[in-house]
C-alpha positions as CSV (number, residue, x, y, z in Angstrom):
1,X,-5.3,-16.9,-8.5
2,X,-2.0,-18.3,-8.6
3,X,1.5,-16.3,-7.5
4,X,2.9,-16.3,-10.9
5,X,-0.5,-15.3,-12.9
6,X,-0.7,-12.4,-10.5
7,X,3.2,-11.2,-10.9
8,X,2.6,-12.0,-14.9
9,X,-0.7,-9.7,-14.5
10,X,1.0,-7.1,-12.7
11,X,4.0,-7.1,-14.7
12,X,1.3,-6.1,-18.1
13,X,-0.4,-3.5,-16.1
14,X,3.0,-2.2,-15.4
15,X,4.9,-2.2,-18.8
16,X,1.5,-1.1,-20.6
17,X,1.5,2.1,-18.1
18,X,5.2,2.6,-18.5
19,X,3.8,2.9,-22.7
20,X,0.9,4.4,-22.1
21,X,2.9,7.5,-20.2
22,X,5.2,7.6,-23.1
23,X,2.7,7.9,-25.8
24,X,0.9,10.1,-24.1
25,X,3.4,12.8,-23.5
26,X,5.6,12.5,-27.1
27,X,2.6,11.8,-29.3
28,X,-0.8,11.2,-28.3
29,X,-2.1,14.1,-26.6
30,X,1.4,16.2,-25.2
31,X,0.9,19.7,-23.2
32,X,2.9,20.9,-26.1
33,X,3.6,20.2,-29.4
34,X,6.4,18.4,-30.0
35,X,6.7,16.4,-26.7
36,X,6.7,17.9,-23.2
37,X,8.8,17.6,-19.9
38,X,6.1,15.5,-18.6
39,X,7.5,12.3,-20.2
40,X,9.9,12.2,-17.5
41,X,6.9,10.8,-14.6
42,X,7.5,7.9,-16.7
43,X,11.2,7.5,-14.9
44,X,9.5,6.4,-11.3
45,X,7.6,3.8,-13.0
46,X,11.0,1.9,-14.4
47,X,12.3,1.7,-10.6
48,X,10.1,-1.2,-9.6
49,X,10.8,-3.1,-13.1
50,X,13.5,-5.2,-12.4
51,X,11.7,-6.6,-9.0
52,X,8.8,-7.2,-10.6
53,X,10.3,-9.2,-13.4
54,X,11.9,-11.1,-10.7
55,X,8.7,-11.2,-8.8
56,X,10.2,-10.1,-5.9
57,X,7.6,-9.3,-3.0
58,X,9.3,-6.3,-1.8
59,X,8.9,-4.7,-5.3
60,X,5.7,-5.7,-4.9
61,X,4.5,-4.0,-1.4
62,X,6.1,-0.8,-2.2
63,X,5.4,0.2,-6.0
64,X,1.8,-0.6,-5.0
65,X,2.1,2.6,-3.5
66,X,4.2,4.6,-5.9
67,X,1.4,3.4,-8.7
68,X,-1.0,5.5,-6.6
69,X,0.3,8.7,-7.7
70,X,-0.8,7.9,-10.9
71,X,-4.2,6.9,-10.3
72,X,-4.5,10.1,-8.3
73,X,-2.7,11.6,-11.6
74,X,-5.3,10.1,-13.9
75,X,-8.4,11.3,-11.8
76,X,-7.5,14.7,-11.8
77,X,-6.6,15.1,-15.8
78,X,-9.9,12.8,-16.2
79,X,-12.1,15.7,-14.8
80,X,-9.5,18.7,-16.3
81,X,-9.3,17.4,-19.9
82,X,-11.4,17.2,-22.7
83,X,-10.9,15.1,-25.8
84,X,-8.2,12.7,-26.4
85,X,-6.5,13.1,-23.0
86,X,-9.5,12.3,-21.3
87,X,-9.8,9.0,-22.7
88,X,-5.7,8.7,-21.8
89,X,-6.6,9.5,-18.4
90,X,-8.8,6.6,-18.4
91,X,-6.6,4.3,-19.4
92,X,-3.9,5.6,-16.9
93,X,-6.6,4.8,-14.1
94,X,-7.2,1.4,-15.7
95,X,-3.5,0.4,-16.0
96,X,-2.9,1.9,-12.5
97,X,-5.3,0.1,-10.8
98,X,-4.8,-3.2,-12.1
99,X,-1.2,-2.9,-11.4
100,X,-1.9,-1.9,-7.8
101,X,-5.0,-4.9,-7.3
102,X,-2.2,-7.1,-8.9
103,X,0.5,-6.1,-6.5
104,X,-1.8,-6.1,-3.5
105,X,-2.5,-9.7,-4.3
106,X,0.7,-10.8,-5.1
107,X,2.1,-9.5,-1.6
108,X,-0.8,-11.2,0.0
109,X,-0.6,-14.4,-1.9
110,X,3.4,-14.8,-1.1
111,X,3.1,-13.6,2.8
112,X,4.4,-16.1,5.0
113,X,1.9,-17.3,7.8
């Protein structure tokens, strides 16, 4: 795969888990009605934004592993939750994942031999 289909890939992976975080906590399935505090793991997730638009390869290398916290995130409500959450959960995973294969790829595809 090419440099610029893997930052493009990444870059979805990353805005759809930024949405999915936010839908999740104000409307889909929050710990509380109304919204909960737990919106605000979405804030992490909008530090690596502006590299990855710019497909910088720093950005890259290091939100790979920030994006890990919410795979581990995603495993844990996956086997806590029932119902609705635990389909969220599995989205999170998804979304997670294929930001961090994308990332992974992208640094390796830009590294200078």
């Amino acid at each position: 795969m090419t440099p610029a289909l893997l930052a493009r890939a990444a870059l979805t992976s990353l805005l759809a888990l930024i949405a999915l975080c936010l839908a999740w906590e104000l409307w889909l399935a929050p710990l509380r009605p109304g919204g909960s505090w737990l919106v605000l793991k979405t804030v992490p997730l909008l530090a690596p934004l502006f590299g990855v638009l710019h497909a910088r390869r720093y950005t890259f290398q290091w939100s790979a592993m920030l994006v890990l916290g919410y795979i581990a995130e995603g495993v844990v409500r996956m086997a806590s939750e029932s119902g609705i959450s635990r389909w969220l959960a599995a989205l999170e995973i998804l979304f997670a994942f294929g930001y961090f294969l994308a990332a992974v790829c992208y640094a390796r595809a830009t590294r200078q031999t």
